[in-house]
N, C-alpha and C positions, 0 to 999 in steps of 0.2 A: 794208307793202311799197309803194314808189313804183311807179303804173301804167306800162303804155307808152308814155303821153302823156308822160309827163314825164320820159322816160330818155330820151337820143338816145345812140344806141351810134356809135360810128364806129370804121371800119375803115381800117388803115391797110396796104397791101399790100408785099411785100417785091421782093427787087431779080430783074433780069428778068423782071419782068410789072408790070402794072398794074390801076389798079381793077375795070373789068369781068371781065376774063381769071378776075381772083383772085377776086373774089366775086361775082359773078350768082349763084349757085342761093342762097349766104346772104343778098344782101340782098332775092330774092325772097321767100325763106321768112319772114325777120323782116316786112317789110314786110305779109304778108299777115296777122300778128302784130298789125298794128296800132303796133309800134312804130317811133320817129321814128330815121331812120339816115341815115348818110352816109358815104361810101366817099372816104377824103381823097387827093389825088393825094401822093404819096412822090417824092422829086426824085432819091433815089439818087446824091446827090453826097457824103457825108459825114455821118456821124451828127450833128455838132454843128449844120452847117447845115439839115441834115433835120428834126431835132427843134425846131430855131426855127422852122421854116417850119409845121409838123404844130403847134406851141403859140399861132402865133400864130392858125389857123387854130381851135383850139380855143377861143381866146378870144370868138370872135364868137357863141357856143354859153351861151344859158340854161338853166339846169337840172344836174341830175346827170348824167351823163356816162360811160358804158362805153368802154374805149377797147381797142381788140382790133388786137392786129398778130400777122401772117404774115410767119415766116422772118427776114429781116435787121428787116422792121417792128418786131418785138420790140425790136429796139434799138434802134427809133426811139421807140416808145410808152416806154421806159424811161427816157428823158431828157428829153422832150416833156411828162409829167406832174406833174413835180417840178415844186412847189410850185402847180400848179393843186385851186386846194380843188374843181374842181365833176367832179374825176376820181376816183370812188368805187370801181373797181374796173380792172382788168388784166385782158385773156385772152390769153394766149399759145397760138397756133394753128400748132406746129412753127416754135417762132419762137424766137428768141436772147435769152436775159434777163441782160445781162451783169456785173459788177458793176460798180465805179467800177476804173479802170484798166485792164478788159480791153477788146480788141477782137473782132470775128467770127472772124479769125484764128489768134489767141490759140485763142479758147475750142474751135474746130475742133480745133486740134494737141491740146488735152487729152485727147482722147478719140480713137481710132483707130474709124475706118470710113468717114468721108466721100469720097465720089468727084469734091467740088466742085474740086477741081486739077487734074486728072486730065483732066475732061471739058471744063474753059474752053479757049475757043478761043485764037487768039492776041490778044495786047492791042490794039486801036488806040488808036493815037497822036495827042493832042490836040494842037494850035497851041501850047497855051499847056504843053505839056511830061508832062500829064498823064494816062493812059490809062485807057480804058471797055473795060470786060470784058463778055462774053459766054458762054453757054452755044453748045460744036459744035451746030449744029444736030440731025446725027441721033445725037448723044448726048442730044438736051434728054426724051428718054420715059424712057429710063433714070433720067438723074438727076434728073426734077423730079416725075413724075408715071405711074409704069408702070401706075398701075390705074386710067388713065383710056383709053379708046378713041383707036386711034392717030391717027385723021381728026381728032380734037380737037386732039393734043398736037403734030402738023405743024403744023397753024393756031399755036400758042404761040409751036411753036420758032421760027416766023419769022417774027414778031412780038414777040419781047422786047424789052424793055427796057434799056439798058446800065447798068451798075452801075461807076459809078468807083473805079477800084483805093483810094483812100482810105477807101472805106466801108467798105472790108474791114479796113484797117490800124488806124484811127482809134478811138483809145478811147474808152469810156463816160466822160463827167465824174462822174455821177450811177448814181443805181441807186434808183429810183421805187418798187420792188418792197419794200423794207424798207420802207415808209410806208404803200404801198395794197395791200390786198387782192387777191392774183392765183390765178387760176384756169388750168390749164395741159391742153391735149389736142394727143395727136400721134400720128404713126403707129408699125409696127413695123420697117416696109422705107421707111424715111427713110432715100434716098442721101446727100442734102444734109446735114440733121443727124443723127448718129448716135442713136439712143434711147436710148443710155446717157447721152450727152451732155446732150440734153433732160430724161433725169429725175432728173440732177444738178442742172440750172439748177432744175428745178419743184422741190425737194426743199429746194435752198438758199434760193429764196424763200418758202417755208412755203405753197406753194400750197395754197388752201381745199379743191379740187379737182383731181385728175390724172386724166384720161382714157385709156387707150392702146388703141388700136385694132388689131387683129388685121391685119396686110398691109396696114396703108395706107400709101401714099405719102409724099411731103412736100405736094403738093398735097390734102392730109387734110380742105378747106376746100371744095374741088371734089369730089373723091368721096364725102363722107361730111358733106357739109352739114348734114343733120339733125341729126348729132349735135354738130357745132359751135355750130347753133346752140340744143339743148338746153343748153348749157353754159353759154352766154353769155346766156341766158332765168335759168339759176341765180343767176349773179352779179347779174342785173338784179334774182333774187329778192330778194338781201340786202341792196340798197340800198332802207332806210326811208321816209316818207313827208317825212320830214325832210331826205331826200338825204344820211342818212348811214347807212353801212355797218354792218350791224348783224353783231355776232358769233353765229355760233350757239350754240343754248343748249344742242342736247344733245349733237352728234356723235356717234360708233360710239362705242359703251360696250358692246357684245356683245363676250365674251370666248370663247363656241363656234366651231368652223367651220360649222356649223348656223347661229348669227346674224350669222357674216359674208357669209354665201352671201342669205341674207334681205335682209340692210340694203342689200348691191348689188344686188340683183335690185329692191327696193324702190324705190331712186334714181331709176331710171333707164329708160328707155323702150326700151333699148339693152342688154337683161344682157350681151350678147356681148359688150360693148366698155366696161361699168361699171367703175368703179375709183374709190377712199376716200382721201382723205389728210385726215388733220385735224389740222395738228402741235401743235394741243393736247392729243390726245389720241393717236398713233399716231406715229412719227419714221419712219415708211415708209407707201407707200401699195400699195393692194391692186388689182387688175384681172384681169378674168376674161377665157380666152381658150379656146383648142380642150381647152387640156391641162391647165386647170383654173384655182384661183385660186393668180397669183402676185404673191409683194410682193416690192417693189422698194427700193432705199434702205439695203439692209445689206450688208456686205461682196460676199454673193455672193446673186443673186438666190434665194428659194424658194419651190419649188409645190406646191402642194394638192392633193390629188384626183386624179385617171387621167388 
């Protein structure tokens, strides 16, 4: 396993916020981890322009390389990493993994539940013809982050970031995720992306790992840090000393609910929020929650236990 020293993770943040807003408690955590990171500024103009900007940025970077995006970031880390060899792993942190020809907007309409239309304010109107979107302000607790304290989530709302309507429109050229190893955690009361949505994208990229956490936000990176960044400590696990991605050797091979209840609880630092995917081994993944263990990934979800 390649140490901390020799992983630099970087986080890529998604549209209406920015690096600090979106990861302070994660890059304190990692940091005092000992691991090398860096939180990349996101320009929120357009996926194709974003991901060149987010690649070339990658490029000035030795070593093997974790690359983790939040929200619309997910679909910048998906276009940004094609064809970078020193990108070993994906964590998708309530983030967008789109394939090649879809956009954010696309993939929203697939699935019913998001309030992101709903809640944008009116567009403003750029010089050059082209408009930057926002969250209403006193919509921005509801749709970005309800389980974070509301004195925090004023400070956000009025301070975002603009997101140019193209970002939303513009499709993936690429799809990074069929080539590198991704690891995928999100919430359950994601306004933004629905969780049906998210664990169709984690499912169709053969995520190593899928995490769901019980009432989290979309902001799942700010409330529940530690478990983002156990996730992304995972991934960092499987990248070898060689800087390359190693597959595991033995994944869930228990066939009781007795050793499925074991192998999560085992994982994970987190039973409460633990969950299994290993698509060599399982075509759904598993996660525990109030009302027991439910997998996900087949027609209609099913649960276990009281």
């Amino acid at each position: 396993m390649a140490g901390p020293r020799t992983i630099t993770i970087v986080l890529v943040h998604g549209a209406f916020a920015e690096s600090l807003s979106n990861w302070k408690p994660v890059l304190g955590l990692l940091l005092a981890k000992g691991y090398k990171v860096v939180a990349a500024a996101n320009p929120l103009r357009g996926v194709s322009s974003d991901a060149a900007y987010v690649s070339s940025f990658l490029n000035t970077i030795d070593g093997p390389i974790i690359l983790v995006g939040h929200s619309y970031g997910g679909a910048v880390i998906t276009n940004a990493a094609t064809g970078n060899q020193s990108v070993k792993a994906l964590v998708y942190v309530a983030a967008f993994a789109p394939d090649t020809g879809e956009s954010v907007a696309t993939l929203l309409r697939r699935f019913p539940g998001s309030s992101v239309e709903a809640n944008t304010a009116a567009p403003i109107l750029l010089a050059d013809g082209s408009r930057d979107l926002y969250f209403q302000p006193d919509k921005f607790r509801e749709q970005y982050a309800a389980d974070l304290p509301e004195t925090e989530t004023k400070l956000l709302a009025l301070t975002q970031r603009p997101m140019a309507e193209r970002a939303m429109t513009e499709v993936s050229n690429v799809a990074a995720w069929k080539a590198i190893p991704s690891w995928f955690i999100f919430g359950t009361r994601d306004n933004s992306i629905p969780a049906n949505l998210l664990a169709f994208m984690a499912e169709r990229a053969g995520s190593k790992k899928t995490v769901t956490i019980e009432g989290a936000s979309h902001a799942v990176m700010m409330s529940h840090a530690d478990a983002v960044v156990e996730l992304v400590e995972q991934a960092a696990a499987a990248v070898g000393d060689d800087g390359v991605t190693a597959t595991p050797n033995g994944g869930l091979r228990h066939h009781t609910l007795e050793h499925l209840f074991e192998a999560l609880g085992g994982r994970s630092q987190h039973p409460h929020v633990a969950s299994w995917h290993d698509p060599d081994v399982l075509p759904w993944s598993l996660h525990v929650g109030s009302s027991g263990v439910k997998r996900t990934g087949c027609a209609q979800p099913e649960f276990f236990g009281s």
